[in-house]
Phi, psi and omega in degrees: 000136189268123151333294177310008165261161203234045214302353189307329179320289170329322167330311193300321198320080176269339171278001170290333185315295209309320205291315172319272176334331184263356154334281171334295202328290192334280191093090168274342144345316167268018183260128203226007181200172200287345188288338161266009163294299211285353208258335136296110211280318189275302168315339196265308189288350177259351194278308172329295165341285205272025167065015190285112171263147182309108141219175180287329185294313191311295196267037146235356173265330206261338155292344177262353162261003166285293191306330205270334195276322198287301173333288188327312196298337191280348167283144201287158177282324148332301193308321206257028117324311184244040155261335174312300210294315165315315174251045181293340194268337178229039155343275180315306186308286181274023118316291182336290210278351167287314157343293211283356204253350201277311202267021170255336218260130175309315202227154176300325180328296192280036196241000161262335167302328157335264142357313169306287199340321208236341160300313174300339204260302130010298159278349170085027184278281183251215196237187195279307171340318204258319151307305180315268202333313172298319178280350215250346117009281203281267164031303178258334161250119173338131202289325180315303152328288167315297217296282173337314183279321169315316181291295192303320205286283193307314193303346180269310180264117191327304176202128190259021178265311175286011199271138174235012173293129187305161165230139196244146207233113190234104198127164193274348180328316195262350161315342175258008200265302152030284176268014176281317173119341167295347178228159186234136151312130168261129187239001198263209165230043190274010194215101185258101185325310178281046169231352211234086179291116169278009185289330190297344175236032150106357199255031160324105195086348207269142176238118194235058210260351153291357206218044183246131171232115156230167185283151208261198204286282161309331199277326162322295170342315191267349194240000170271320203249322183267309203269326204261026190254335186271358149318338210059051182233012217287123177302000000 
């Protein structure tokens, strides 16, 4: 990858959306040789950039940087002008890291929670600190994961933009989420199984009293900010 890319450059674009967006149409997934990067003025010019030879890992960092780009683009051009402007000293820096972190993510899905991630950061929703924590999160957990904690987040909370209440994960399922940073381990009593119907969490009959999990402070963040905008539920 050449230092000197820049994707924020591509921002200024506003006639790059259509060409972006129409990727999806193409299906560039199916593409088996360099001509429909090249047959693309924004795919042909970052591939050209970042020095990118025709392989399948290759041509799937560049669907995820279509998706991640198709987002962005739905943002007024003026908005993301002074936000380019504003972070004009750490531009680069964070192009690397939007890369590096677009082209580790397994499945395309989560290259819109991405995408979400850094619109919120983008809006000043959250701070540069909580992004990195978030992308270095998403990272670590599976989208099948996320879907599950998403679900669970609403089905608990009335309204889960305003809730500020734990949501709590009950069973060993969630024991590996654990080193993701989304769920905290309960080690306390703040959760006493003979206080609790277990039916509401599918554990009927079930004695779970080592197998209290909720989510943590990031982990809301991430599923507030990332998962819940095609909800209309977006913070």
């Amino acid at each position: 990858m050449k230092k000197g890319f820049n994707l924020f450059n591509y921002l200024k674009m506003e006639h790059f959306k259509k060409i972006v967006i129409s990727v999806g149409e193409v299906g560039l997934d199916h593409a088996s040789h360099n001509e429909l990067i090249q047959s693309i003025p924004v795919l042909r010019s970052i591939s050209d950039t970042l020095d990118l030879i025709d392989s399948i890992r290759n041509r799937h960092l560049l669907i995820k940087l279509s998706i991640f780009f198709e987002k962005l683009y739905s943002i007024p051009l003026e908005v993301r002008s002074r936000f380019i402007d504003k972070h004009a000293k750490s531009q680069k820096n964070l192009s690397q890291q939007i890369i590096i972190y677009l082209d580790r993510q397994e499945a395309n899905e989560k290259a819109v929670i991405l995408s979400n991630i850094f619109t919120a950061f983008l809006y000043e929703k959250i701070d540069y600190t909580v992004l990195v924590r978030l992308l270095s999160i998403l990272d670590k957990v599976i989208f099948e994961d996320l879907t599950i904690l998403k679900n669970e987040f609403i089905r608990q909370l009335e309204y889960p933009i305003e809730g500020t209440q734990k949501v709590w994960l009950l069973g060993k399922d969630y024991e590996h989420l654990v080193a993701t940073g989304m769920v905290i381990e309960n080690t306390g009593f703040g959760l006493n199984p003979g206080q609790v119907n277990l039916s509401d969490f599918g554990l009927e009959g079930e004695i779970y009293e080592h197998s209290q999990f909720y989510i943590t402070h990031l982990g809301t963040k991430l599923i507030k900010h990332g998962l819940l905008e095609k909800s209309g539920l977006e913070v």
